[in-house]
C-alpha positions in Angstrom: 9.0 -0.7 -7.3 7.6 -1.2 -4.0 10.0 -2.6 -1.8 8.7 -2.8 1.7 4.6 -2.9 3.1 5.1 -1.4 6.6 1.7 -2.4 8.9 0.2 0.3 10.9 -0.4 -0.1 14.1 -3.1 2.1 16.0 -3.0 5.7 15.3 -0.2 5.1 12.1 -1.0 5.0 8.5 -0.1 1.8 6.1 3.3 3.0 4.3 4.7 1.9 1.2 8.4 2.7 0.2 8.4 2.9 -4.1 10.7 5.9 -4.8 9.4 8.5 -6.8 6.3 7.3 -9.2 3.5 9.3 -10.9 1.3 7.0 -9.9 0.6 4.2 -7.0 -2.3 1.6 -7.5 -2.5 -0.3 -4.5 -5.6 -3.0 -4.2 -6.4 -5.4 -1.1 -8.0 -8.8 -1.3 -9.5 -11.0 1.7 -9.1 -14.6 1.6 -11.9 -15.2 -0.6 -10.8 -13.2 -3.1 -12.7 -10.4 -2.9 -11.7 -6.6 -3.3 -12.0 -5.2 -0.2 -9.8 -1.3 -0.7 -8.3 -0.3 -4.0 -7.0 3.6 -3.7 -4.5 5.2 -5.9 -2.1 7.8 -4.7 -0.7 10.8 -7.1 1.8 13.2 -6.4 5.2 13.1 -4.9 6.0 11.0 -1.5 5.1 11.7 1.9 8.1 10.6 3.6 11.9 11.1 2.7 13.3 9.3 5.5 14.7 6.8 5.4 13.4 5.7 1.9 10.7 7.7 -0.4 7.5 6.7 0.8 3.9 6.9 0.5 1.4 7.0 3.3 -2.4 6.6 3.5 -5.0 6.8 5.6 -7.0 3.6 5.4 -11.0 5.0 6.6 -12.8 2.8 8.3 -12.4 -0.7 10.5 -10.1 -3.4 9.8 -11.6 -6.6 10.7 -8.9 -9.2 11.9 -8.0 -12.0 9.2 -5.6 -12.2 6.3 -5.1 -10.1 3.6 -3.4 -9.8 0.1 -2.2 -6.7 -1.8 -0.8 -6.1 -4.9 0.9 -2.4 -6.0 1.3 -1.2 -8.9 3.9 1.8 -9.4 4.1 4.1 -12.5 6.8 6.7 -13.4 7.1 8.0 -16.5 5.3 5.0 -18.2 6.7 2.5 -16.7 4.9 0.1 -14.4 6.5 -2.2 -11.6 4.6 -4.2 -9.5 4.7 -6.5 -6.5 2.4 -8.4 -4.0 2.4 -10.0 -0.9 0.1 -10.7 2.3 -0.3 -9.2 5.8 -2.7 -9.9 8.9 -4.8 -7.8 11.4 -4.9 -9.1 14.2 -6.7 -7.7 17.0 
């Protein structure tokens, strides 16, 4: 399950701790509702230390404003999921 969102700051990748999962769906909503990044991630973690976690390069700019995220973990065919919100602010 994903247990922590960790914001980037300049230069650093959004990080997600899950554990081990085949599989990480993670999708990101402005205020309005509207998609604005869905990306899923395959393979094993990128970070061991101090939890199993995922990194990922988000392309592109970031405006400022809030945002909502939901991820969706698979391992083994079993899905877990969570959501929350972050900002950007500039």
């Amino acid at each position: 399950m994903a247990r922590r969102w960790t914001l980037a700051r300049p230069g650093l990748h959004p990080c997600i701790e899950t554990g081990f999962a085949d599989r990480v769906k993670i999708k990101i909503y402005n205020v309005a509702g509207e998609a604005v990044k869905e990306q899923t991630l395959t393979g094993g973690p990128n970070k061991s230390s101090p939890a199993y976690a995922y990194e990922w390069g988000w392309e592109g700019y970031i405006p400022s404003g809030v945002y909502y995220y939901t991820v969706e973990t698979e391992k083994a065919g079993k899905k877990l999921k969570a959501k929350g919100k972050f900002a950007v602010v500039r």
